[in-house]
PDB file of N, CA, C and O in Angstrom:
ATOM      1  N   UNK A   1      10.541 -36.001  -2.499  1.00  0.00           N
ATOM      2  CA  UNK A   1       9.807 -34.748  -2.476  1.00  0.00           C
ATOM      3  C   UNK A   1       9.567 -34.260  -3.900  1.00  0.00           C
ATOM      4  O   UNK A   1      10.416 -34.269  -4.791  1.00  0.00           O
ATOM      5  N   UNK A   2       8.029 -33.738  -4.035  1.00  0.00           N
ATOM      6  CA  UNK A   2       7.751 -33.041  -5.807  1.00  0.00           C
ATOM      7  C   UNK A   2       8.914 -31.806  -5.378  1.00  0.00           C
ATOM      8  O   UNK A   2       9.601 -31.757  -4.358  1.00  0.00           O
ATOM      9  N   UNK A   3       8.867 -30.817  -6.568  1.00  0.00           N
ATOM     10  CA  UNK A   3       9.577 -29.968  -7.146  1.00  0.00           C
ATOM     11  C   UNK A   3       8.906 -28.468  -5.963  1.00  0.00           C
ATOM     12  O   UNK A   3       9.522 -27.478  -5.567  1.00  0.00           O
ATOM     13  N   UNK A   4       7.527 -28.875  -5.714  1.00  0.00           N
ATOM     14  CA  UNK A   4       6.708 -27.900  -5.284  1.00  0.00           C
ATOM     15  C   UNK A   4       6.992 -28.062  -3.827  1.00  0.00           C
ATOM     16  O   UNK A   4       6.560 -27.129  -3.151  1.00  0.00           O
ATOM     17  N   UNK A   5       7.569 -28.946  -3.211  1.00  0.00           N
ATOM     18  CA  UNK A   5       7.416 -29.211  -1.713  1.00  0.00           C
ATOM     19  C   UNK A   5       8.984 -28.701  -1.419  1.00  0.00           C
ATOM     20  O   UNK A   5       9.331 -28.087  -0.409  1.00  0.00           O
ATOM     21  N   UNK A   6       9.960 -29.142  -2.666  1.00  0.00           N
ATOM     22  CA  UNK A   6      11.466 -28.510  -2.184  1.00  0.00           C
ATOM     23  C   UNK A   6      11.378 -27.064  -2.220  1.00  0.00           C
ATOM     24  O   UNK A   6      12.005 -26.404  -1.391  1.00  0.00           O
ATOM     25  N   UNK A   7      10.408 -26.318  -3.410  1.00  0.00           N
ATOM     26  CA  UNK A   7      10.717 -25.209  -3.268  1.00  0.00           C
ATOM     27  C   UNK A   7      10.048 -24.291  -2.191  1.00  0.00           C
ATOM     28  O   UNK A   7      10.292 -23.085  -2.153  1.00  0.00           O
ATOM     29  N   UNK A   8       9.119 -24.963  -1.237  1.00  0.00           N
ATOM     30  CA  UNK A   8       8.389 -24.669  -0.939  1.00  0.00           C
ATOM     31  C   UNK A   8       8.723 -24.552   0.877  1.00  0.00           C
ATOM     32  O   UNK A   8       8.305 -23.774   1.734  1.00  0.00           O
ATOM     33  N   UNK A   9       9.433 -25.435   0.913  1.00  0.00           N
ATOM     34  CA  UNK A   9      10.772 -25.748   1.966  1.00  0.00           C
ATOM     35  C   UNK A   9      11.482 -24.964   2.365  1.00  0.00           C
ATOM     36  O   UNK A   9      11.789 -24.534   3.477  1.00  0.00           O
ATOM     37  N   UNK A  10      12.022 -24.596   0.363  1.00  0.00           N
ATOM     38  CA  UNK A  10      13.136 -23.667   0.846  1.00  0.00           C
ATOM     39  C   UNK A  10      13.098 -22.161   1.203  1.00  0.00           C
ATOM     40  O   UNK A  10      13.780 -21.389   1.879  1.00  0.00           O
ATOM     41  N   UNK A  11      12.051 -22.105   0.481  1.00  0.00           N
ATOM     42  CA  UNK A  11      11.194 -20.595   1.083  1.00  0.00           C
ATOM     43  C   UNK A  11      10.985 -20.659   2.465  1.00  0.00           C
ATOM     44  O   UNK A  11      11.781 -19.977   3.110  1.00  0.00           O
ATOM     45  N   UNK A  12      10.274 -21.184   3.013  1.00  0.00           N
ATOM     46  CA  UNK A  12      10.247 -21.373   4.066  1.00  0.00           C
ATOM     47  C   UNK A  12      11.072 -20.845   5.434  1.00  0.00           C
ATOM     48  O   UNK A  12      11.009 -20.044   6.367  1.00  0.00           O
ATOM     49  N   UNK A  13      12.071 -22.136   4.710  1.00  0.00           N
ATOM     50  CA  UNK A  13      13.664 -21.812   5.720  1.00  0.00           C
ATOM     51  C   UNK A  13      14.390 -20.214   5.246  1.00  0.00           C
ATOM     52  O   UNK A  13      15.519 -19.881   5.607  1.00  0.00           O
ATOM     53  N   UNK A  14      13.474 -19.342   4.370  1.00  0.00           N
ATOM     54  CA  UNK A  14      14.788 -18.049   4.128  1.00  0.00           C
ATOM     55  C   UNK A  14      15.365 -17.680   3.077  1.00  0.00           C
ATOM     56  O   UNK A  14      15.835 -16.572   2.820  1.00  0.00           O
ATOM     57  N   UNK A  15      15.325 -18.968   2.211  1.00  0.00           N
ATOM     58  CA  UNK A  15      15.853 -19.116   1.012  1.00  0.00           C
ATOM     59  C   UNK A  15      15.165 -18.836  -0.419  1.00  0.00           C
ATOM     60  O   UNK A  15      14.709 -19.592  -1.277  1.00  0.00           O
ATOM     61  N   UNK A  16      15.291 -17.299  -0.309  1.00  0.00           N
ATOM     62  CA  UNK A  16      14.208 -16.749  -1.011  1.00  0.00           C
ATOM     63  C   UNK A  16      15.015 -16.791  -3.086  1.00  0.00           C
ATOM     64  O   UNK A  16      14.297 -16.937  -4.076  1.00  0.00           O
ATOM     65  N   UNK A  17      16.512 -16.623  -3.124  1.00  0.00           N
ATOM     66  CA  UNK A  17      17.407 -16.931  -4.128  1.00  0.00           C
ATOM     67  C   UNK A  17      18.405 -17.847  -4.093  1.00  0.00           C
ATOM     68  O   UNK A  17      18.686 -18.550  -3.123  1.00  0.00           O
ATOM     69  N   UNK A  18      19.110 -17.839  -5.481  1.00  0.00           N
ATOM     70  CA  UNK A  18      20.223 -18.733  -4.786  1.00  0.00           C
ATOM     71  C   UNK A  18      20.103 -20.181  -5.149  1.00  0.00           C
ATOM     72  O   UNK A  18      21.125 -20.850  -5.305  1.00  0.00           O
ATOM     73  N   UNK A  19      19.064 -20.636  -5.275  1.00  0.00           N
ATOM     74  CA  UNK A  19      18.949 -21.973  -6.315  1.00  0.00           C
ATOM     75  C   UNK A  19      18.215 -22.413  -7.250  1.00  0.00           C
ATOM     76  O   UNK A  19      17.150 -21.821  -7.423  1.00  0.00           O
ATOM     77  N   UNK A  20      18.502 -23.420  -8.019  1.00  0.00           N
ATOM     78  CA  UNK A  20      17.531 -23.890  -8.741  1.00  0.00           C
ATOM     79  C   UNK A  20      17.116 -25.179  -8.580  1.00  0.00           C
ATOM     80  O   UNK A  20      17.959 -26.017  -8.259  1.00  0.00           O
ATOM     81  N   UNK A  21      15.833 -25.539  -8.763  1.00  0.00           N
ATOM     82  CA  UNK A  21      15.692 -26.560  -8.911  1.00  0.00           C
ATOM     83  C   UNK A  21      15.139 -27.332 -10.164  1.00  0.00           C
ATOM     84  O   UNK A  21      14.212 -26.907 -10.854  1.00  0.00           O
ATOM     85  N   UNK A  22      15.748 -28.403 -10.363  1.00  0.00           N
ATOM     86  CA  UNK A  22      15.049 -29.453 -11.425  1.00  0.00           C
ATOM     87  C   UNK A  22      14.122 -30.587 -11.363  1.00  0.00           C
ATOM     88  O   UNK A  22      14.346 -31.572 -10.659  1.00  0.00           O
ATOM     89  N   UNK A  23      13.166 -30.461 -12.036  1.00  0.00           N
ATOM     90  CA  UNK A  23      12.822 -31.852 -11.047  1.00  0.00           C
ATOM     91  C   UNK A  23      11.997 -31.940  -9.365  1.00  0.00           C
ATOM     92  O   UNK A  23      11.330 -31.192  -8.650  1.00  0.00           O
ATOM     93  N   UNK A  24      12.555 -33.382  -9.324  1.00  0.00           N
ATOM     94  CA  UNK A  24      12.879 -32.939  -7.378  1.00  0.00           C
ATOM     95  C   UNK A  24      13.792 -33.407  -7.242  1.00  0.00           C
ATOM     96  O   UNK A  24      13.912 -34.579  -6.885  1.00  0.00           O
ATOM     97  N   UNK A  25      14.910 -32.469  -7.538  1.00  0.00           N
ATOM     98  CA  UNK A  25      15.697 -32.228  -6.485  1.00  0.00           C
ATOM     99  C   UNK A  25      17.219 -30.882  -7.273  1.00  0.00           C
ATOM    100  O   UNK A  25      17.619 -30.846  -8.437  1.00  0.00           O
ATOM    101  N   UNK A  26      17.669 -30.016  -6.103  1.00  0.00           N
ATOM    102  CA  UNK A  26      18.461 -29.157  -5.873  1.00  0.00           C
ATOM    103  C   UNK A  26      20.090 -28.906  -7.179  1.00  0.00           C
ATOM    104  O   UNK A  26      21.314 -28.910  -7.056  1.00  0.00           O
ATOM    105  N   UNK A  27      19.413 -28.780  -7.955  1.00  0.00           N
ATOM    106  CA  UNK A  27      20.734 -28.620  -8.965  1.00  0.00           C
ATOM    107  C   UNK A  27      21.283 -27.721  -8.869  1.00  0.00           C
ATOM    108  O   UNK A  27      22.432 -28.139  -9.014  1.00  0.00           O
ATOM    109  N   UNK A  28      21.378 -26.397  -8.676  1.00  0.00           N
ATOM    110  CA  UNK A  28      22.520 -25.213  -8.379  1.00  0.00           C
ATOM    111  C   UNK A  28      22.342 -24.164  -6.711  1.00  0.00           C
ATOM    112  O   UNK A  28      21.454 -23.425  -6.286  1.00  0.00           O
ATOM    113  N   UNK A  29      23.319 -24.486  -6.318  1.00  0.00           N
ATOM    114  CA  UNK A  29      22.913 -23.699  -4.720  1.00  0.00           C
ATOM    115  C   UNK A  29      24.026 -22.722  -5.150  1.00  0.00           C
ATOM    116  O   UNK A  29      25.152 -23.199  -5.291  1.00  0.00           O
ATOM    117  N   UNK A  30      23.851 -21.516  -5.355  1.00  0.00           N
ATOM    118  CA  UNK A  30      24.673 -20.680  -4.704  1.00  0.00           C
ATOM    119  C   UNK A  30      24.592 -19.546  -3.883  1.00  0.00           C
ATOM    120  O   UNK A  30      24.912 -18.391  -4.166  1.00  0.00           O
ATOM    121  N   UNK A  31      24.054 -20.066  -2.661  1.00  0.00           N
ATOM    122  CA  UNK A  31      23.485 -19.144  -1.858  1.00  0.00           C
ATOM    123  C   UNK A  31      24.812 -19.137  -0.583  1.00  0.00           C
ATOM    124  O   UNK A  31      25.178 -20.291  -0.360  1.00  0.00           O
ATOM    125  N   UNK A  32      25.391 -18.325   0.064  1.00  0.00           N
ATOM    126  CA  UNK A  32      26.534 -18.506   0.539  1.00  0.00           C
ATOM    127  C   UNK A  32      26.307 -19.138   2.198  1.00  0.00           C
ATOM    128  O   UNK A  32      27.248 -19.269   2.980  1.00  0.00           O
ATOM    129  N   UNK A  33      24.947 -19.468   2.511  1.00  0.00           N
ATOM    130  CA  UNK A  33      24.858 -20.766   3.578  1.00  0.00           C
ATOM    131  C   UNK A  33      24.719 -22.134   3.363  1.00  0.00           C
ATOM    132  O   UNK A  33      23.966 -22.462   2.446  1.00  0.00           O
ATOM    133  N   UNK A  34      25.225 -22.923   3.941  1.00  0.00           N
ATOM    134  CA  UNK A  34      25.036 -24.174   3.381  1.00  0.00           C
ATOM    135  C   UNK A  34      23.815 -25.027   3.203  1.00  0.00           C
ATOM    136  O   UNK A  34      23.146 -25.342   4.186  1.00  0.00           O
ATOM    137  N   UNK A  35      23.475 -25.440   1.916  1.00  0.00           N
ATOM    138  CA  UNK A  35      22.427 -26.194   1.788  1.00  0.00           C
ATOM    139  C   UNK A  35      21.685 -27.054   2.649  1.00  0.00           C
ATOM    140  O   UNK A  35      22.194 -28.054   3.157  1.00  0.00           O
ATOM    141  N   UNK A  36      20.174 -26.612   2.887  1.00  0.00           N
ATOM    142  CA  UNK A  36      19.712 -27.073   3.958  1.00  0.00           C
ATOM    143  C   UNK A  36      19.215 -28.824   3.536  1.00  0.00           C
ATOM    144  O   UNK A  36      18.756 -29.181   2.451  1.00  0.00           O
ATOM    145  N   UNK A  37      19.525 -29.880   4.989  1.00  0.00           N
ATOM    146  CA  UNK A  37      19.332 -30.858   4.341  1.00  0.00           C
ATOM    147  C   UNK A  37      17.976 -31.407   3.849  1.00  0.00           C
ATOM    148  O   UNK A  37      17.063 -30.736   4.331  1.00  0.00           O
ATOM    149  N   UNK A  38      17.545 -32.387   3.065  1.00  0.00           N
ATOM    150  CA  UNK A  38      16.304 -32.623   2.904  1.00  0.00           C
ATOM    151  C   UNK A  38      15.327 -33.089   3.556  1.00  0.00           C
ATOM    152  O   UNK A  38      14.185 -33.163   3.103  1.00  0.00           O
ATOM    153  N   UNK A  39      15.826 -33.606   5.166  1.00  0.00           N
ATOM    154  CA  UNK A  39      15.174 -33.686   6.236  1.00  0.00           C
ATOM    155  C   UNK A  39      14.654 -32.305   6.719  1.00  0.00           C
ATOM    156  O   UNK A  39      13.439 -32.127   6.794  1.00  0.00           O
ATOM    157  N   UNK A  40      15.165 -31.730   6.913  1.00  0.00           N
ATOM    158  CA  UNK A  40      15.137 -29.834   7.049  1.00  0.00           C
ATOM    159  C   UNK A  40      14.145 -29.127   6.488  1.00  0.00           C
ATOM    160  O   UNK A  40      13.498 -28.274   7.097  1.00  0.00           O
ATOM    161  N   UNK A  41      13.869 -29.636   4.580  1.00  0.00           N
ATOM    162  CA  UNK A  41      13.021 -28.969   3.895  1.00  0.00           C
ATOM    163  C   UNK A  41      11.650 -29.271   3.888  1.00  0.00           C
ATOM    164  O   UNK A  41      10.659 -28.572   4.101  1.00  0.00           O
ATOM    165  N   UNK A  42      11.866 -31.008   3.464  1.00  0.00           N
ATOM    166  CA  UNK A  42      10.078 -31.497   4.042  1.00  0.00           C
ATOM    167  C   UNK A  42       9.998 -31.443   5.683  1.00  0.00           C
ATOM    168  O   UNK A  42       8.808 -31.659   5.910  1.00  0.00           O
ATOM    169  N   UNK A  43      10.481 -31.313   6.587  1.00  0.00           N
ATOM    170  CA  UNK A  43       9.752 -30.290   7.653  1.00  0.00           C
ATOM    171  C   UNK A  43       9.015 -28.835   7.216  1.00  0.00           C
ATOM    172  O   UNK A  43       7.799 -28.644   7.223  1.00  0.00           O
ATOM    173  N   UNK A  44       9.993 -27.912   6.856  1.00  0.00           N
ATOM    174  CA  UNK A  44       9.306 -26.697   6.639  1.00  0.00           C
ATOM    175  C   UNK A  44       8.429 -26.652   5.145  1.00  0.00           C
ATOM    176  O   UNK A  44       7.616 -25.752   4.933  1.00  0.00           O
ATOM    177  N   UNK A  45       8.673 -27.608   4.270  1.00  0.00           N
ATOM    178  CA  UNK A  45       7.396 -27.255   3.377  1.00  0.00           C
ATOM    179  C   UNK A  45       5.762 -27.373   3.554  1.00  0.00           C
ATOM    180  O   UNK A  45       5.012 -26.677   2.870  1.00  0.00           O
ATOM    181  N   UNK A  46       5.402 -28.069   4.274  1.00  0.00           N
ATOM    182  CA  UNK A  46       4.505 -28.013   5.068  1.00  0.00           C
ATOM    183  C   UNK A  46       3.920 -26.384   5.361  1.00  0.00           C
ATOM    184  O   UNK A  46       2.794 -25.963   5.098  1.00  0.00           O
ATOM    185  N   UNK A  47       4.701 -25.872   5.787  1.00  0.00           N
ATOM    186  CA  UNK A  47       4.428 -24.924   6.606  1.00  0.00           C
ATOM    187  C   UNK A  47       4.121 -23.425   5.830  1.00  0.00           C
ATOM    188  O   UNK A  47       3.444 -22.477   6.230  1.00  0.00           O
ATOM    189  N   UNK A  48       4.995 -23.620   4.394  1.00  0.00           N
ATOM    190  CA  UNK A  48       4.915 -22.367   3.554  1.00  0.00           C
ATOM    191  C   UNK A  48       3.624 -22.112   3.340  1.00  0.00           C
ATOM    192  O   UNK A  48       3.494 -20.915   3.083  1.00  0.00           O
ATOM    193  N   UNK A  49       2.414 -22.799   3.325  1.00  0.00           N
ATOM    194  CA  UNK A  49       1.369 -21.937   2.699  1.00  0.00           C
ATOM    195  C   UNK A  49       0.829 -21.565   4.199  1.00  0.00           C
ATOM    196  O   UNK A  49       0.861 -20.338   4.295  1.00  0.00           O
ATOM    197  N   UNK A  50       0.338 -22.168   5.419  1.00  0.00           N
ATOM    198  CA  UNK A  50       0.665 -21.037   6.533  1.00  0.00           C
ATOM    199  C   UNK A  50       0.917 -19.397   6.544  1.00  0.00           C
ATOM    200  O   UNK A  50       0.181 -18.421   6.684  1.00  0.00           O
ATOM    201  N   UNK A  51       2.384 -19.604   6.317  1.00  0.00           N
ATOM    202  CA  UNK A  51       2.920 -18.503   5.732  1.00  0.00           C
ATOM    203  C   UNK A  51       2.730 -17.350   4.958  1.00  0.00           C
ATOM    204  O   UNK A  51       2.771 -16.143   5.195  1.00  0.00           O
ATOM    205  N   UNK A  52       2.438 -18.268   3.649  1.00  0.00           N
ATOM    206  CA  UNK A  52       1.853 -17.311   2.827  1.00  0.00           C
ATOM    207  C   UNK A  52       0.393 -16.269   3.363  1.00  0.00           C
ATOM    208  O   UNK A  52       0.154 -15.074   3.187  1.00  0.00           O
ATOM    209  N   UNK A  53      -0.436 -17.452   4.124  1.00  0.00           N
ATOM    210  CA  UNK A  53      -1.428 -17.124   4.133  1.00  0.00           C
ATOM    211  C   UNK A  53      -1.788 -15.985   5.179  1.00  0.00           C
ATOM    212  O   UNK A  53      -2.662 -15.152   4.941  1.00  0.00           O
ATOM    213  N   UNK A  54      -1.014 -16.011   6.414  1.00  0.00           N
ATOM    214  CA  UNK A  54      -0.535 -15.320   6.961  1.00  0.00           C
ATOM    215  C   UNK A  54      -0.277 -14.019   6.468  1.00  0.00           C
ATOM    216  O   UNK A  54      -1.134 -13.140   6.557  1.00  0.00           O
ATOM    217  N   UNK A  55       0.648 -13.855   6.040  1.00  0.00           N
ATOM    218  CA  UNK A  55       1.260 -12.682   4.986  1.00  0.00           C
ATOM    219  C   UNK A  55       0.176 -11.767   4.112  1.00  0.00           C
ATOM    220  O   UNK A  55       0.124 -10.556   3.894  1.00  0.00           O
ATOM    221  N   UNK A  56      -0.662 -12.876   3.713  1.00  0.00           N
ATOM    222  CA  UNK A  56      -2.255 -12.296   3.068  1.00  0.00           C
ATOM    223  C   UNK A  56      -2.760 -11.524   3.977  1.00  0.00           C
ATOM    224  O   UNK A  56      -2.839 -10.296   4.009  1.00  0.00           O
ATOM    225  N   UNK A  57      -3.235 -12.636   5.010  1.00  0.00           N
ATOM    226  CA  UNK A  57      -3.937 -11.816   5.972  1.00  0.00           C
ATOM    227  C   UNK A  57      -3.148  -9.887   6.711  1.00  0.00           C
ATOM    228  O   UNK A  57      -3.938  -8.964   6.907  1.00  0.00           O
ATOM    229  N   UNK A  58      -2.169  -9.774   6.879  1.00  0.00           N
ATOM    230  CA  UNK A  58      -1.433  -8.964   7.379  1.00  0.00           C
ATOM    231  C   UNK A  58      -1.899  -7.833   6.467  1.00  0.00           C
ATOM    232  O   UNK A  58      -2.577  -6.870   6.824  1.00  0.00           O
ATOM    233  N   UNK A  59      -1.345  -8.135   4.982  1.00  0.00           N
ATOM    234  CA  UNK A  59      -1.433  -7.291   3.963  1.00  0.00           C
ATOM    235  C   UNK A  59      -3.490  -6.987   3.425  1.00  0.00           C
ATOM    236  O   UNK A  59      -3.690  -6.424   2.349  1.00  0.00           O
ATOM    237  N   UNK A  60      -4.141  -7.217   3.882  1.00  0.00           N
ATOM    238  CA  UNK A  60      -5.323  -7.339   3.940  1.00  0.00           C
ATOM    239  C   UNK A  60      -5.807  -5.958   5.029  1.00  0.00           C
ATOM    240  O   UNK A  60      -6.163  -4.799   4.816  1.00  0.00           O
ATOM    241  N   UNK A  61      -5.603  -6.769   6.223  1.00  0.00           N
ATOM    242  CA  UNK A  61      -5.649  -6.367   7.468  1.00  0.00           C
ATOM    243  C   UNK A  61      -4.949  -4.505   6.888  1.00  0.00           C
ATOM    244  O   UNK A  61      -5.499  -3.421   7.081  1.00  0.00           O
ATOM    245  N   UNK A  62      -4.078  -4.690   6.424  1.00  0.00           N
ATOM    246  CA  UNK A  62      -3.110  -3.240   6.727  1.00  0.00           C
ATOM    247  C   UNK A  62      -3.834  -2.364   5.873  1.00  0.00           C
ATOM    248  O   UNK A  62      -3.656  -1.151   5.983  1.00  0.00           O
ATOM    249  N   UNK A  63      -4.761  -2.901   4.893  1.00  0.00           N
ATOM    250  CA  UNK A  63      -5.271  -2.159   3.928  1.00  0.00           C
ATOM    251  C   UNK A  63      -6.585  -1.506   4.277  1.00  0.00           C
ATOM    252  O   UNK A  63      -7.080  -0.396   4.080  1.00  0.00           O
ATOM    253  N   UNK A  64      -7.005  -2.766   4.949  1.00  0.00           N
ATOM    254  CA  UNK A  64      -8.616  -2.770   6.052  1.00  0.00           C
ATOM    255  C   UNK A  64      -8.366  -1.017   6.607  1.00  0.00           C
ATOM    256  O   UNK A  64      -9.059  -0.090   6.187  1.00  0.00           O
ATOM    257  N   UNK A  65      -7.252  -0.862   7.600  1.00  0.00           N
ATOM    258  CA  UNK A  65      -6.291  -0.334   8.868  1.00  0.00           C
ATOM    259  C   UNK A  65      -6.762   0.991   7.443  1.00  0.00           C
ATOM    260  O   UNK A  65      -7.844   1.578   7.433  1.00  0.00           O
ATOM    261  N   UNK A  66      -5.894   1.150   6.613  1.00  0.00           N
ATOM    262  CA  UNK A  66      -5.329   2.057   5.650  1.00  0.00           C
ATOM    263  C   UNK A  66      -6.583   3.005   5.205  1.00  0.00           C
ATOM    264  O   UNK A  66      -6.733   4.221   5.322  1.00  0.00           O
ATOM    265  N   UNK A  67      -7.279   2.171   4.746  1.00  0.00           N
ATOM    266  CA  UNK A  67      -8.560   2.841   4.277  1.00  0.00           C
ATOM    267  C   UNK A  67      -9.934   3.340   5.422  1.00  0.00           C
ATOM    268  O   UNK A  67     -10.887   3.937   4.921  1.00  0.00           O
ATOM    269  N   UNK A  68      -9.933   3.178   6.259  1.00  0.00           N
ATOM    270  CA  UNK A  68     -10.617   3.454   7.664  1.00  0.00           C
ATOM    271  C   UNK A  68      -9.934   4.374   7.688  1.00  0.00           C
ATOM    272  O   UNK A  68     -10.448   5.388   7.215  1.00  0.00           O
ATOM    273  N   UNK A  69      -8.861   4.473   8.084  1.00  0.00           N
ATOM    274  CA  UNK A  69      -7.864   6.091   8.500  1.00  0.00           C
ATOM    275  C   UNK A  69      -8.007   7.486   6.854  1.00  0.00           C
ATOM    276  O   UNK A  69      -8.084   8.703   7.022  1.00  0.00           O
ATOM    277  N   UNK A  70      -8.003   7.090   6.073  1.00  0.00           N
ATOM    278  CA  UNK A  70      -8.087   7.534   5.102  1.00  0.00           C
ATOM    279  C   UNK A  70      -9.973   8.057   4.944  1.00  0.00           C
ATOM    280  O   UNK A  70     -10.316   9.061   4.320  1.00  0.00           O
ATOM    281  N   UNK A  71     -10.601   7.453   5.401  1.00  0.00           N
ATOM    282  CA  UNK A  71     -12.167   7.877   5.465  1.00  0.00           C
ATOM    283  C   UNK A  71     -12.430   8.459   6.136  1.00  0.00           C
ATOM    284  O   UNK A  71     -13.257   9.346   5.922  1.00  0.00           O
ATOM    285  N   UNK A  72     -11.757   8.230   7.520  1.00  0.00           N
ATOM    286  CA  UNK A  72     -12.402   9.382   8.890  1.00  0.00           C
ATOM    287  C   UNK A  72     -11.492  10.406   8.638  1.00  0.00           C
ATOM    288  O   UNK A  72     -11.699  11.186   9.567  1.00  0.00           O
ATOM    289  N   UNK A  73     -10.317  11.031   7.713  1.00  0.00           N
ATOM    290  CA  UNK A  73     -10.052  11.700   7.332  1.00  0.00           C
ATOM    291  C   UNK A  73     -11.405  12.509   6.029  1.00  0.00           C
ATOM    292  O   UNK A  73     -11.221  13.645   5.593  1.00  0.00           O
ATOM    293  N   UNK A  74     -12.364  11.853   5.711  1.00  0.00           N
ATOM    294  CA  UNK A  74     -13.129  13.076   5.249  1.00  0.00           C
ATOM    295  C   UNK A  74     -12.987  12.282   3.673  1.00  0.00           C
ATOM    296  O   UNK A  74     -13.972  12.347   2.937  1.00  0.00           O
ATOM    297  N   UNK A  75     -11.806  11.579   3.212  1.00  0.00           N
ATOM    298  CA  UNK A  75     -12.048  11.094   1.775  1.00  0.00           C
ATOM    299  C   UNK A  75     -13.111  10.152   1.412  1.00  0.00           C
ATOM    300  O   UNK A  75     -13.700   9.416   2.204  1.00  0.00           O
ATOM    301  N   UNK A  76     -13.321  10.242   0.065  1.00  0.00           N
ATOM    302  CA  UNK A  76     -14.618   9.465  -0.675  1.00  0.00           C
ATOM    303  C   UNK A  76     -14.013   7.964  -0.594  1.00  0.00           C
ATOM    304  O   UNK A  76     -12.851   7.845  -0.205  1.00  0.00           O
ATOM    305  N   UNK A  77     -14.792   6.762  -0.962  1.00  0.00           N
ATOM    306  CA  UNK A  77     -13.912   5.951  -1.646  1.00  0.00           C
ATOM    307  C   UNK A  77     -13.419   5.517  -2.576  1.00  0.00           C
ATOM    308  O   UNK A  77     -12.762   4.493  -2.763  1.00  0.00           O
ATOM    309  N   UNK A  78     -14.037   7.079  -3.806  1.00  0.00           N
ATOM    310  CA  UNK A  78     -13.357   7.292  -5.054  1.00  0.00           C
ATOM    311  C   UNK A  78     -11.968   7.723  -4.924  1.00  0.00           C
ATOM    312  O   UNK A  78     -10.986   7.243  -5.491  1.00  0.00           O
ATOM    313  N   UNK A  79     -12.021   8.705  -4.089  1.00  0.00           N
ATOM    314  CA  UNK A  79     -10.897   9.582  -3.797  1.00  0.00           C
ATOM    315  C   UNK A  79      -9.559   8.807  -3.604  1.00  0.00           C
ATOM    316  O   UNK A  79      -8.443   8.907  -4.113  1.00  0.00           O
ATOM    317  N   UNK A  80     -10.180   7.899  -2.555  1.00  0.00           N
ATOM    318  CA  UNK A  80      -9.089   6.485  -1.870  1.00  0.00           C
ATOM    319  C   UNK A  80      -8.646   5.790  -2.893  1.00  0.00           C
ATOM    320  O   UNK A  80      -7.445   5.530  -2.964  1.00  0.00           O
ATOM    321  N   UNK A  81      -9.555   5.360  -3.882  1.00  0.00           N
ATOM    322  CA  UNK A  81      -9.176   4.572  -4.991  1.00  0.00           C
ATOM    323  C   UNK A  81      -8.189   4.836  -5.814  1.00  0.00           C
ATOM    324  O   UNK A  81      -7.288   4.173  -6.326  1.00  0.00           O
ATOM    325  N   UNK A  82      -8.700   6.475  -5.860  1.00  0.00           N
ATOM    326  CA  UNK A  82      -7.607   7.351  -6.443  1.00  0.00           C
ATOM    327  C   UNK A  82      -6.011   6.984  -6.359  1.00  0.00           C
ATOM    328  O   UNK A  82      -5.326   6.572  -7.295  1.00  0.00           O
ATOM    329  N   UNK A  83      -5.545   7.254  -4.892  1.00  0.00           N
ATOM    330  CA  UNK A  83      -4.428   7.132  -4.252  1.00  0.00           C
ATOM    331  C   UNK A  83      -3.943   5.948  -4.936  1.00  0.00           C
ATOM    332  O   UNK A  83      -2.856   5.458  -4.628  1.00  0.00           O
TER     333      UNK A  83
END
């Protein structure tokens, strides 16, 4: 696995601190669950940009949500900008 697929893994699985990596592969864990194995990680690295993208969308969406409520309240979209 590149450097980008372990870390990408480990996000994934939860493991947002707690290690480093070199390379590819896992030089300091001190995260107080046990290191997930590397069968474990290239499963879920795959999946992180999903994720991410996901997460975009939400935070997008909430802003979409945010500023509609904020307009039929009567504000400009200077005003909004403002905020």
């Amino acid at each position: 696995m590149t450097h980008d697929e372990i870390t990408n893994g480990l996000q994934q699985l939860g493991f947002d601190t707690g290690w480093v990596v070199t390379g590819d592969e896992i030089t300091v864990w001190t995260d107080s669950e046990p290191q997930p194995t590397a069968a474990a990680i290239a499963k879920a690295a795959p999946l992180w940009a999903a994720t991410v993208a996901a997460q975009e969308a939400a935070t997008a969406a909430a802003k979409k949500s945010a500023y509609k409520k904020l307009a039929a309240l009567g504000l400009t979209a200077d005003e909004i900008a403002a905020l």
